[in-house]
C-alpha positions, -999 to +999 in steps of 0.1 A: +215+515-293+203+535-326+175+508-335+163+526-371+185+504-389+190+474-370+206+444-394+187+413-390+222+394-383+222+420-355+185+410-345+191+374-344+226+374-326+200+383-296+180+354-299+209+322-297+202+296-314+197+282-280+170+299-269+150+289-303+163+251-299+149+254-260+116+266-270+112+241-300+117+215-279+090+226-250+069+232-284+080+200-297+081+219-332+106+199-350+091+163-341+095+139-370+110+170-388+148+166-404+149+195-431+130+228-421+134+227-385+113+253-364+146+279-356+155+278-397+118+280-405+118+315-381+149+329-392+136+328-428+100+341-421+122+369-397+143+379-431+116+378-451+093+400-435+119+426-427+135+427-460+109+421-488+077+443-492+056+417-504+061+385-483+046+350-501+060+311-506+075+321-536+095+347-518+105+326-493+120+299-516+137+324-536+158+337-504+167+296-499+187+302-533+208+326-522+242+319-500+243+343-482+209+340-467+218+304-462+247+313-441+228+332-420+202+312-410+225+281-404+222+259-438+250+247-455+251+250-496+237+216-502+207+220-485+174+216-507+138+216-499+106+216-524+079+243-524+053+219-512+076+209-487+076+249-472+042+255-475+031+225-454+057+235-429+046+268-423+009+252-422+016+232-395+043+250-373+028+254-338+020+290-338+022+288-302+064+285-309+066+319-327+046+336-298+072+321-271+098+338-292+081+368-293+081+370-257+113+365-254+118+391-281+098+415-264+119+410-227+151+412-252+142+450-259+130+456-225+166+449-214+185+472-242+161+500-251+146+521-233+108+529-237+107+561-251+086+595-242+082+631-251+091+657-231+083+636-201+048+622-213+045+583-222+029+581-258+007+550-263+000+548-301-032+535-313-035+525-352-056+499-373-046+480-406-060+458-430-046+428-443-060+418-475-061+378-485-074+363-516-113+354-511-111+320-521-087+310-489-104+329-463-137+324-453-141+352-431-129+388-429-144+424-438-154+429-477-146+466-489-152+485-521-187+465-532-217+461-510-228+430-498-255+417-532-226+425-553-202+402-575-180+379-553-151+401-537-118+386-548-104+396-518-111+394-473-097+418-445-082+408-413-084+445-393-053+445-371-060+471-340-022+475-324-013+500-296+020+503-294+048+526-271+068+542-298+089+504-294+069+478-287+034+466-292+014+470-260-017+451-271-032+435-306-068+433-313-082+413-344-113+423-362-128+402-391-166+416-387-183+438-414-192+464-389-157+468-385-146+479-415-149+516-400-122+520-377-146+539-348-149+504-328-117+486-332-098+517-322-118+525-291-117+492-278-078+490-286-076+521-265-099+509-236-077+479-236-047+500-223-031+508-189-026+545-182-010+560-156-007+599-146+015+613-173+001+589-200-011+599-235-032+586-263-023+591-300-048+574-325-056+590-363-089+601-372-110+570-375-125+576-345-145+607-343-176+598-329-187+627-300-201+600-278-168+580-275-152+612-267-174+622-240-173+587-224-136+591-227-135+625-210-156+611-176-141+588-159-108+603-155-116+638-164-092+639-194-085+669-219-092+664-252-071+682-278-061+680-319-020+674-332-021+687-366-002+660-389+021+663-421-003+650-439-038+660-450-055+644-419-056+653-384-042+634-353-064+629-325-054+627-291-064+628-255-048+636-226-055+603-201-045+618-171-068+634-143-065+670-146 
């Protein structure tokens, strides 16, 4: 199945609204709850995030307004809930809930796609990204563009180290340190992290270019270490992580 343009109706018809009800139940998610259960609460985080740029409460409630959304996340026209009412539900919604459905999301694709590879190798994709949050709501997190005796930074960085197989997230690192505002640590652990087996490759930007990391890449397995030139003005960095 072509996934590059996957509706969410189509994304959701593969998670019933059994499944979610099972799960909220062993979560006990929707406990004293009658409006905003834990399944609608998903489905409208799920829309959001796939179909909005910039996701926030005011978002969120905006989608509630429309029918159409309504219909497909399973609430009928009269249905009202107050902003204060959202943001304490997303506060307090086990997280522990959205990470049984990703699980089951992530057997869901195992069962209809296919893991994809390149002329017979298995890519394992290595990148980092920030995500920014206003200073005054997160105590912690990585401070960029002013050193450290400078005004207040209005904004925090969670670092977000993913490798992933071309469909599906293999492992996630979080980094909320200073010293990891360079991307030299966070991606060589994220790659150290991984399982490779003898026709695996590595494909991480150039964040990490330290010759040390390299060369303790290149022992243990005896790897090849070579450049992909990108589209872009930067260079993709690779390594073969096979013995050779």
């Amino acid at each position: 199945m072509n996934t590059a343009k996957l509706p969410v109706k189509t994304l959701l018809g593969y998670l019933p609204d059994e499944v979610l009800e099972t799960l909220a139940l062993d979560y006990q998610v929707d406990k004293h709850v009658k409006k905003l259960r834990g399944a609608l609460v998903f489905k409208l985080l799920l829309y959001g995030v796939l179909t909005t740029n910039e996701l926030s409460l005011n978002v969120l409630m905006a989608l509630l307004e429309k029918v159409g959304i309504r219909h497909l996340i399973g609430v009928d026209a009269h249905f009202t809930t107050k902003r204060n009412s959202l943001a304490d539900r997303l506060a307090q919604l086990d997280c522990g809930y959205l990470k049984a459905i990703f699980k089951q999301v992530l057997k869901l694709v195992n069962q209809h796609w296919p893991t994809p590879t390149v002329q017979g190798y298995q890519l394992h994709l290595v990148d980092s990204t920030l995500v920014a949050c206003s200073a005054k709501l997160l105590g912690l997190g990585i401070q960029l563009g002013r050193k450290a005796n400078d005004e207040t930074h209005r904004y925090k960085h969670i670092k977000f180290s993913i490798g992933y197989d071309g469909l599906k997230p293999e492992t996630i690192r979080f980094y909320d340190q200073q010293t990891h505002a360079s991307d030299e640590t966070p991606l060589k652990e994220t790659i150290e992290s991984l399982a490779f087996s003898a026709k695996d490759v590595a494909v991480f930007d150039a964040g990490l270019q330290n010759r040390l990391t390299f060369e303790q890449f290149n022992k243990p397995l005896r790897r090849n270490v070579f450049l992909l030139p990108a589209s872009k003005p930067t260079v993709v960095t690779s390594f073969w992580l096979s013995s050779v």
